[in-house]
C-alpha positions, 0 to 999 in steps of 0.5 A, spaced: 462 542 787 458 539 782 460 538 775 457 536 768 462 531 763 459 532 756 452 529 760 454 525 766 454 529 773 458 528 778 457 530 786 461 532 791 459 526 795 463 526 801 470 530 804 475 524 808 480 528 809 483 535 808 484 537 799 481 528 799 474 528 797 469 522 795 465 524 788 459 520 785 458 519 779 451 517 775 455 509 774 461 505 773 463 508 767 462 515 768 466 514 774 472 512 770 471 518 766 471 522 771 477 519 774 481 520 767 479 527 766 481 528 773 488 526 773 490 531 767 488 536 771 495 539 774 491 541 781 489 534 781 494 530 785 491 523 784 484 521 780 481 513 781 475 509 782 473 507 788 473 500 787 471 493 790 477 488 791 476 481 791 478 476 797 477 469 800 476 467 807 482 464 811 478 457 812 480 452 818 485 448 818 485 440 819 487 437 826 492 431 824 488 425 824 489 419 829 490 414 824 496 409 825 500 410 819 499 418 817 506 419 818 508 415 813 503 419 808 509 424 806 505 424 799 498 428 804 503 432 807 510 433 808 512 438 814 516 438 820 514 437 827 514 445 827 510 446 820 515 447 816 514 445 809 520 439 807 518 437 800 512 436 796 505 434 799 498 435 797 496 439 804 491 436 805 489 438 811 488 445 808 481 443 803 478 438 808 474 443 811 472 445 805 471 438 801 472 431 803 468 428 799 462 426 802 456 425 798 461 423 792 461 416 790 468 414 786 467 408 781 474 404 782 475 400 775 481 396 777 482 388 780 478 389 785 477 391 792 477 387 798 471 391 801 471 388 808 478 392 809 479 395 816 480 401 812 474 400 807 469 396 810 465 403 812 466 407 805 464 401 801 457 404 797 452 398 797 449 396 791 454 399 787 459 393 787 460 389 781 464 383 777 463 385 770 469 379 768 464 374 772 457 379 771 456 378 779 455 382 785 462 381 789 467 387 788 473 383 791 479 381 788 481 374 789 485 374 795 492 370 794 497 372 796 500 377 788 501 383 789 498 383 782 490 382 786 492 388 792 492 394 786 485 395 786 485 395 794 491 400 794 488 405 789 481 406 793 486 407 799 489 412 797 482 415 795 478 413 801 481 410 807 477 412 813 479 418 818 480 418 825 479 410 826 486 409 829 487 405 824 493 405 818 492 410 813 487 416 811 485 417 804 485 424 799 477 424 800 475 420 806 469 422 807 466 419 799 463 412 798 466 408 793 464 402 788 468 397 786 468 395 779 472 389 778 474 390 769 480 385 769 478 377 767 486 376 770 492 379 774 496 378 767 492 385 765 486 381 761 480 386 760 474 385 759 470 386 752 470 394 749 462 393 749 462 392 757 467 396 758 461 402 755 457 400 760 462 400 765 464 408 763 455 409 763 455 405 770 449 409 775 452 415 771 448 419 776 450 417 783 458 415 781 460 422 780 468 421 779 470 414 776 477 412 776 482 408 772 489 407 775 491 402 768 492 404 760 494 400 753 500 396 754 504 398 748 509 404 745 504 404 739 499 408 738 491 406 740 485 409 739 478 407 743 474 403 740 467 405 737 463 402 743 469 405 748 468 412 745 461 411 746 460 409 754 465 415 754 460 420 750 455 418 756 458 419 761 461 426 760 454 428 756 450 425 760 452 424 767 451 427 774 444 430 771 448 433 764 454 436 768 458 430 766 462 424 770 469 427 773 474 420 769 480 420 771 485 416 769 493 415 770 498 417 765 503 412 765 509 408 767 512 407 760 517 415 761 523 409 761 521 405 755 520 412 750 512 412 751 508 418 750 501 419 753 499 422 748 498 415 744 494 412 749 487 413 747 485 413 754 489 418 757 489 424 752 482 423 751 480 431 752 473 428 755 478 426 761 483 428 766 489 424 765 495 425 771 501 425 771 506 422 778 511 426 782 518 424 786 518 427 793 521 434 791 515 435 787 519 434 780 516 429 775 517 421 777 521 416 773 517 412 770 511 418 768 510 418 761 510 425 758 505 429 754 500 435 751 495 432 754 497 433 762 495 438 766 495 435 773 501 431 777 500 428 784 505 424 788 507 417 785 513 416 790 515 418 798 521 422 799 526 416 798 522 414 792 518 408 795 512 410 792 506 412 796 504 408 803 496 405 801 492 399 804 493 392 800 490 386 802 489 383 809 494 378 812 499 375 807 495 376 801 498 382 798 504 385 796 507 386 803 507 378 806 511 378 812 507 377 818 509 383 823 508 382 830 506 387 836 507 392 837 507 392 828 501 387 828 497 388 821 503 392 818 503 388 812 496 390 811 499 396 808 504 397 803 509 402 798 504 403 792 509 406 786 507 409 779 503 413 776 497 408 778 497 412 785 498 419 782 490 418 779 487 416 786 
């Protein structure tokens, strides 16, 4: 039967069930007084709204890509040959058929990349390459043999390596582009001049949406950012994307061993980026990741026996790995173990 509470009418609506009855009432917040009312009558065994509950679609699953070396990538995905989880992975397979990164450009401000890597070479964004130390076109480290020159090359391994091109490894977002900023003068960890790097945090702001910086300050001390850094990073984060901000990420450090704290590094703990911390193959926090307020994210850093993460480095015996291997193992030493905070970033 209708009823009146104070000037709110409810209705019968609808009997489910015998002595079980749908009532409606004029809104939400009437039908919640109603509801209140109801449940101190003694013949009232159960009085609640009717509500509507939140969820989320089961999405796909991603097939194993073909790629070579993918079972050495434990940091993407540790499990067993039956699924089972052994150790901490960052189940990749589960958000790419949600996000991969395609239609994003990552700027990759390191050494430089060997763009024409076989798992490069088509992820490169043309145009968008340059050498800020030389003011040239040329994205590519000096290809020496220094496992000091394969860091940029390892870094967007483990962004952007392709998938499913039989080759060795597949990156976190696969499906995104990336310009390679060259930002060191040398291997010895020489920057540029803070006014370029201003313009390399302002760099094509509306096309690279995320910039990665797998380095930090040198010392334990406390260092702040220059004016014009400070400067290059308020545009970035203010202007870019259309005014909805470059995605900065930046690595949190190597220093855990040595007492430093992410926190005195004026780059990492600057609130505008997102500062990242390593994790060892158990998922706790590695050895060298320096500890701070300012962490709010960690990825893998190491393999389960510690080894770091498997990434490309430069071809042939430029890079980090220089032993020739011959088949069936040809072009094995154009990857390697990357190790610390600089591949938790990327």
């Amino acid at each position: 039967p209708s009823a009146v509470l104070g000037a709110e009418a409810v209705k019968d609506a609808r009997s489910v069930a015998p002595n079980t009855f749908v009532l409606q009432a004029n809104d939400a917040v009437a039908a919640a007084r109603w509801a209140a009312e109801l449940s101190r009558n003694p013949d009232v065994l159960v009085a609640c709204p009717v509500r509507r509950k939140s969820v989320r679609m089961d999405s796909a699953y991603a097939r194993k890509p073909n790629d070579r070396y993918y079972p050495f990538q434990a940091s993407l995905e540790f499990r067993g040959f039956a699924g089972e989880r052994l150790g901490a992975g960052l189940n990749v397979r589960a958000a790419w058929p949600i996000a991969s990164g395609e239609g994003v450009t990552v700027g990759i401000s390191d050494i430089g990349v060997e763009i024409d890597h076989p798992d490069l070479r088509t992820r490169g964004a043309d145009g968008l390459h340059y050498n800020f130390a030389t003011d040239t076109s040329d994205g590519n480290p000096l290809l020496i043999p220094s496992s000091s020159y394969a860091h940029g090359t390892g870094v967007a391994g483990l962004i952007l390596a392709e998938r499913d091109n039989l080759e060795g490894i597949v990156g976190v977002a696969p499906d995104s582009k990336f310009a390679s900023w060259v930002t060191f003068v040398d291997s010895g960890g020489t920057l540029v001049s803070d006014e370029i790097l201003m313009e390399i945090y302002q760099r094509s702001a509306d096309v690279v949406g995320v910039q990665n910086y797998s380095w930090g300050h040198m010392t334990k001390g406390q260092e702040g950012l220059t004016m014009l850094e400070d400067m290059g990073i308020e545009n970035a984060h203010r202007l870019g994307r259309g005014g909805l901000g470059v995605v900065i990420v930046r690595s949190c450090g190597n220093g855990r061993q040595q007492g430093a704290n992410v926190n005195d590094d004026g780059y990492p703990s600057d609130p505008r980026v997102i500062a990242v911390a390593g994790t060892d193959g158990a998922g706790r926090v590695s050895e060298s990741s320096e500890p701070g307020a300012s962490l709010l994210v960690a990825a893998p850093a190491n393999d389960p026996i510690g080894r770091g993460v498997f990434t490309t480095d430069l071809t042939g015996v430029n890079g980090a790995d220089q032993i020739t291997r011959i088949a069936p193992d040809e072009g094995r030493e154009d990857y390697f173990y990357f190790s610390g905070t600089s591949g938790a970033a990327a």
